[in-house]
C-alpha positions in Angstrom: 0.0 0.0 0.0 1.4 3.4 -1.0 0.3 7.1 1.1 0.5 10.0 -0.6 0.2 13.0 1.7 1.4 16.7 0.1 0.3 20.1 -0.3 -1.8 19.3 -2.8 -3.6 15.9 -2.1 -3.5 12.6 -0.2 -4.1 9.5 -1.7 -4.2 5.5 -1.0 -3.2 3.2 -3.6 -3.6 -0.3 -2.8 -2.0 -3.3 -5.4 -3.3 -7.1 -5.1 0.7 -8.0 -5.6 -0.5 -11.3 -7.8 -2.5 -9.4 -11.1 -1.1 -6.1 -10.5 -4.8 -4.6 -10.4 -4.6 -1.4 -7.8 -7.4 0.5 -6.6 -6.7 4.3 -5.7 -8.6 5.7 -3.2 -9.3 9.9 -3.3 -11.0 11.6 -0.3 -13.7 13.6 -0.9 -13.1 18.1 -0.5 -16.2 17.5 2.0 -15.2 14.3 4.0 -13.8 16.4 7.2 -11.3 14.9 9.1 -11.0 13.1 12.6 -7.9 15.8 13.6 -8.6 16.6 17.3 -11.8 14.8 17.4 -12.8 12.4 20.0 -15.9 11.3 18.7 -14.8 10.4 15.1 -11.5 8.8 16.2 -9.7 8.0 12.6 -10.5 8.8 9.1 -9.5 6.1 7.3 -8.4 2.1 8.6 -6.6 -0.4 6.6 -7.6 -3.8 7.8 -7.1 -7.5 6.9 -10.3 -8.9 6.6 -11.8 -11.0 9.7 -16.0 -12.6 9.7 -15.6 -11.5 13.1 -15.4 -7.6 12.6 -18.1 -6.7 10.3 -19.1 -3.9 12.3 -17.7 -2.6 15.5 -20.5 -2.8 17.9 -19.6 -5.7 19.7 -16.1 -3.6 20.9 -17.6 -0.2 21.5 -19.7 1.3 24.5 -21.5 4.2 22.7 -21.9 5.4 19.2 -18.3 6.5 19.2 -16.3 4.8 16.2 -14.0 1.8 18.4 -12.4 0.4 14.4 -8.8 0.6 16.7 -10.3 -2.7 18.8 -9.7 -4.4 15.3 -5.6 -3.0 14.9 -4.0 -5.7 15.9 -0.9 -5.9 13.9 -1.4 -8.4 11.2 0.1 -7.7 8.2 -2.0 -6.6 5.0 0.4 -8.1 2.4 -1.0 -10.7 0.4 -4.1 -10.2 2.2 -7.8 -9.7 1.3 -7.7 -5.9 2.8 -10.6 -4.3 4.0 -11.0 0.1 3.5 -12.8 1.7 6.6 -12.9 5.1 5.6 -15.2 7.9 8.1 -16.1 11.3 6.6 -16.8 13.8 9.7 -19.8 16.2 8.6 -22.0 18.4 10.4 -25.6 16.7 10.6 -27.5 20.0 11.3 -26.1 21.4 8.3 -28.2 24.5 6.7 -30.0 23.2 3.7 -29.9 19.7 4.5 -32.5 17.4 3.8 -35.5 15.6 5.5 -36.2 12.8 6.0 -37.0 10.9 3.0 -35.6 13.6 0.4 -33.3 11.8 -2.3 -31.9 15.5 -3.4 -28.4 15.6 -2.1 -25.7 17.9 -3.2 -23.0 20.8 -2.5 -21.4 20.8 0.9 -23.5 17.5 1.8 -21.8 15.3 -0.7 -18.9 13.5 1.0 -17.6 10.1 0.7 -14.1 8.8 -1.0 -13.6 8.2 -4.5 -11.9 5.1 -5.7 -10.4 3.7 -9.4 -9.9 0.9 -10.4 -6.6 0.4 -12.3 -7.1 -3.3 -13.5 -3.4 -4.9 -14.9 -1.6 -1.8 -14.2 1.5 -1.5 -12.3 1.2 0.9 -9.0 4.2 3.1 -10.5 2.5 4.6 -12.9 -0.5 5.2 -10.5 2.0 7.4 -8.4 1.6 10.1 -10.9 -2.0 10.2 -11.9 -3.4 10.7 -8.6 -3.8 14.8 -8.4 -7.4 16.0 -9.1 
């Protein structure tokens, strides 16, 4: 897995080392971040999957995110790898909508963008990933 974090953008690029297929991984202008926030915790987890942590109720006392209960160390490579990413937003946003409305836009769009780069090596992925 390769971290890009400058000036301009921060990226995750991550290869299955067998086909050479890569998915890069963009957060989103309106995602937030978890910087000095108790209640978010993280922004983004790179995990190697487990059945057993499919969500992390089980290992958390309140609504608080608790995805560190799962860092335990084991390695991702050669692994089937598992993307928890968090956007932090404020729910009482102006404009936002009600309950049921389907209309969603602007400032209340957040969420990562990934790309699949099927067959390609991860060095040339290095350079395509400003937006």
């Amino acid at each position: 897995m390769i971290v890009s974090r400058d000036k301009k953008s921060i990226y995750w690029i991550i290869e299955n080392s067998i086909t050479r297929s890569a998915y890069q991984i963009f957060p989103n202008v309106n995602d937030g971040t978890a910087l000095n926030d108790a209640y978010g915790k993280g922004d983004v987890w790179f995990l190697s999957y487990n059945s057993a942590e499919i969500d992390d109720s089980a290992v958390r006392t309140n609504t608080s995110a608790n995805l560190d209960a799962f860092v335990n160390g084991q390695s991702l490579k050669d692994a089937d790898v598992v993307v928890w990413y968090g956007i932090h937003i404020n729910h009482n946003h102006t404009g936002a909508p009600g309950v049921g409305e389907t209309n969603i836009s602007g400032a209340l769009v957040a969420g990562p963008t990934s790309c699949l780069y099927a067959g390609r090596s991860v060095d040339g992925l290095k350079r395509v990933a400003s937006r």
